[in-house]
C-alpha positions in Angstrom: 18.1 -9.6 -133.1 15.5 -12.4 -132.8 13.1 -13.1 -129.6 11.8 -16.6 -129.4 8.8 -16.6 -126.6 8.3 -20.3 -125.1 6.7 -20.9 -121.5 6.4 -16.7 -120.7 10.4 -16.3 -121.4 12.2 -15.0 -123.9 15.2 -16.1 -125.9 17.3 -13.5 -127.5 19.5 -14.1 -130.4 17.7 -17.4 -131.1 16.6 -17.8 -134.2 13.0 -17.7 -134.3 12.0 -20.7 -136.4 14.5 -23.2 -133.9 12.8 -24.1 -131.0 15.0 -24.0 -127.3 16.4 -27.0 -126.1 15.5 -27.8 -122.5 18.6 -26.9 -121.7 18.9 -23.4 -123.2 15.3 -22.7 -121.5 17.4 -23.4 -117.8 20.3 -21.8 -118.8 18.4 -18.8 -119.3 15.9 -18.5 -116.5 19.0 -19.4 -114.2 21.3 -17.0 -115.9 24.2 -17.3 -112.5 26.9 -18.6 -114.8 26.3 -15.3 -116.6 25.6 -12.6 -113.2 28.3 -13.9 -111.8 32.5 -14.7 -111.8 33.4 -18.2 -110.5 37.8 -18.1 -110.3 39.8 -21.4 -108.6 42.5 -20.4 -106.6 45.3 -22.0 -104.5 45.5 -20.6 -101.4 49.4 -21.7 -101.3 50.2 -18.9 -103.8 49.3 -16.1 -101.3 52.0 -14.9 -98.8 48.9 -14.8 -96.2 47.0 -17.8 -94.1 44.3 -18.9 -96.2 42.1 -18.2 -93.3 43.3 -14.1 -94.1 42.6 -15.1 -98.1 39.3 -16.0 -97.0 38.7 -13.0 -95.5 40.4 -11.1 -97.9 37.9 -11.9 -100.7 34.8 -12.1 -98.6 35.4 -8.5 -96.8 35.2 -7.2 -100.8 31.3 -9.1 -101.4 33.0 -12.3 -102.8 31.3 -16.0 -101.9 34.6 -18.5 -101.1 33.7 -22.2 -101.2 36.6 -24.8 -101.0 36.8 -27.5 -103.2 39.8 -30.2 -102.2 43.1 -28.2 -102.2 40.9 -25.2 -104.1 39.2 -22.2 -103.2 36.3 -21.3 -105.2 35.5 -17.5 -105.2 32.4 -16.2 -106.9 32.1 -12.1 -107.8 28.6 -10.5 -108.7 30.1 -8.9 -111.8 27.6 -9.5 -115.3 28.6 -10.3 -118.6 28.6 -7.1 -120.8 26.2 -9.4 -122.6 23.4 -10.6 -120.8 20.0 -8.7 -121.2 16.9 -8.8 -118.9 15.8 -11.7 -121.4 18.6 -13.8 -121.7 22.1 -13.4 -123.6 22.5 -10.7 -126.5 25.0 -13.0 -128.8 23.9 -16.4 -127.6 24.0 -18.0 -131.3 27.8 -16.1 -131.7 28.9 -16.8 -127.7 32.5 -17.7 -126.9 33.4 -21.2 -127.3 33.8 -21.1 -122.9 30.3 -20.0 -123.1 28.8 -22.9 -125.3 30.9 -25.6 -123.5 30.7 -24.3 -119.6 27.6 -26.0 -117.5 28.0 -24.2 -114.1 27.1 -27.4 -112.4 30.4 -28.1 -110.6 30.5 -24.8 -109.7 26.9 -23.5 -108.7 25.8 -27.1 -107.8 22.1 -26.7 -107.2 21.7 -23.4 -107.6 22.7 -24.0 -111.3 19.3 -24.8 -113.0 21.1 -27.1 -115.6 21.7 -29.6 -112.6 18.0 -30.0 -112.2 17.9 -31.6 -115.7 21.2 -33.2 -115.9 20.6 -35.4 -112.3 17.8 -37.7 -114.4 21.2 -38.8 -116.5 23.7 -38.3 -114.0 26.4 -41.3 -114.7 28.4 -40.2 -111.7 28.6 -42.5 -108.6 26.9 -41.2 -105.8 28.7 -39.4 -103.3 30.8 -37.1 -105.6 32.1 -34.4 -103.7 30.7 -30.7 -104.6 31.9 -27.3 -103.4 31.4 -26.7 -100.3 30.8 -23.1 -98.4 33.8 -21.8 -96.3 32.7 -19.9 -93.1 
C-alpha cells in the first residue's frame, strides 16, 4: 500500500505519484463519515412515542437529530477500514463511499462543508439537521 505525505498527513492507498484533491485532504483529516454510522428512520414505524424512540437510541450512546418527518441517528461504530492515517482501500472503496459527502448529515462538523460553502448553489436558508433534546 502507498502513503502520500502532503501538509503533515498522510494518504493511504493513494497512489504516490497523484497528488490529493482538496477534497480527499478534508475527507481524511475529518474522517466522521468513516468513525461513525448515520441511519434515517421514521419514527411512525415503531410501536412506541417517538419521544420513547428518542430515548431508546440515545440511552444506548446514539446522537438523534430530526430532520422533517426523519430521525437521524448517528452510532460511534468505525469502518473495518479506516486506519490512523486515513482509509486502507481508498482507491478500491465502495461506490457509497466515493459518492457519499456527509454534508447533509454532519453539517459542519463535516470538513467537506468548509470547502463546498465557497460553491454552494443552494438558496440560503436550507434546512439542516437539527439536534433532538
Amino acid at each position: 500500500m502507498k502513503k502520500t505525505v502532503k501538509n503533515g498527513v498522510s494518504f493511504v492507498g493513494l497512489p504516490a505519484a497523484k497528488k490529493p484533491t482538496k477534497k480527499q485532504q478534508l475527507c481524511i483529516e475529518c474522517k466522521k463519515c468513516c468513525t461513525k454510522v448515520g441511519v434515517y428512520t421514521d419514527p411512525a414505524i415503531y410501536e412506541l412515542s417517538e419521544k420513547d424512540v428518542i430515548h431508546f437510541y440515545k440511552a444506548r450512546g446514539a446522537a438523534v437529530t430530526r430532520s422533517d418527518n426523519h430521525l437521524f441517528i448517528v452510532f460511534d461504530l468505525p469502518c473495518p477500514h479506516l486506519a490512523q492515517n486515513g482509509c486502507n482501500i481508498y482507491e478500491k472503496r465502495p461506490k457509497i463511499c466515493r459518492i457519499y459527502s456527509g454534508q447533509e448529515e454532519f453539517g459542519e462538523e463535516c470538513l467537506w462543508t468548509l470547502l463546498s460553502k465557497k460553491n454552494d448553489k443552494r438558496p440560503k436558508g436550507k434546512a439542516r439537521p437539527r439536534k433532538v433534546k
